[in-house]
C-alpha positions in Angstrom: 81.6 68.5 71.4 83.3 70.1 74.6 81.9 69.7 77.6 81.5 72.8 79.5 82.6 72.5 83.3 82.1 75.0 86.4 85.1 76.9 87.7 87.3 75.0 90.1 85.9 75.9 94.0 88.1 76.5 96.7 91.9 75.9 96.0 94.1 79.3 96.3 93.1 82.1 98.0 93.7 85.7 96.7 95.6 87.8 98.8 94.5 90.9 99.1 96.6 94.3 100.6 94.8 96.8 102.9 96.1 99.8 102.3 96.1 101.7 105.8 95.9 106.0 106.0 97.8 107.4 108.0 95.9 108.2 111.4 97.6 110.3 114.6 96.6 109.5 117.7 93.3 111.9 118.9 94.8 112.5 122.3 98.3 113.1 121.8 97.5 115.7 119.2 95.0 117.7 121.4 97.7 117.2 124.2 95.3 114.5 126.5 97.2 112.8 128.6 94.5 111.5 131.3 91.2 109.9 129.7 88.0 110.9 132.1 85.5 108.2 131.9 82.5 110.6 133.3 82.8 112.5 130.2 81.2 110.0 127.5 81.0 112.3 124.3 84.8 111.0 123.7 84.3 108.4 124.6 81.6 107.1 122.5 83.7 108.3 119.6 85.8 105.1 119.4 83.0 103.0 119.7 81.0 100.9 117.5 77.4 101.0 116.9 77.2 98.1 118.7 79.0 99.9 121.9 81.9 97.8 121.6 85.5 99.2 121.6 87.0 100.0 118.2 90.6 98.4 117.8 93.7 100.8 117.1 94.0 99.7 112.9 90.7 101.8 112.9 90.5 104.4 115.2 94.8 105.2 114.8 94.9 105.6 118.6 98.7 104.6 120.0 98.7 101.8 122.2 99.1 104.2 125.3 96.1 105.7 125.0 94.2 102.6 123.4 94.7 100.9 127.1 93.8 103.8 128.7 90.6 104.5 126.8 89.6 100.7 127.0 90.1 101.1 131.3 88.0 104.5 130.8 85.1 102.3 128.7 85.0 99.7 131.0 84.8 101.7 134.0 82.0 103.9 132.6 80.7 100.8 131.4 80.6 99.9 135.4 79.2 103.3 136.6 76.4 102.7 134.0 77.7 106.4 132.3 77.6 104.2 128.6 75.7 101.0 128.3 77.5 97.0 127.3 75.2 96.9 124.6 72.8 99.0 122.7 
């Protein structure tokens, strides 16, 4: 009679591909060119629930504007305009 065995744990990892859309940057499109950290209705729009700052792979922000928005958060952060946590 055969004996019956569980499948191997562990061992190799499936890869798996993350297929990425195609997001343009919000501010070059609308033509931004200085993020204002007293205005927090954009700015709360890249982040999280959690009021932490969503990376670029999610929010398809360039890398220009993704260091400037993070400098805007933080300082509004500071002035107490959007909160560290919610």
């Amino acid at each position: 009679m055969p004996r019956l065995t569980k499948p191997k744990q562990g061992g190799s990892r499936q890869r798996h591909r993350v297929y990425r859309k195609d997001l343009s940057c919000y501010f070059c499109m609308h033509g931004i060119d200085d993020i204002d950290y007293k205005n927090d209705v954009p700015l709360r729009r890249f982040m999280s629930s959690y009021s932490k700052i969503l990376p670029t792979r999610k929010t398809g922000i360039c890398a220009k504007h993704q260091r400037r928005l993070a400098e805007a958060i933080k300082r509004a952060r500071f002035m107490a305009i959007v909160p560290y946590v919610s």
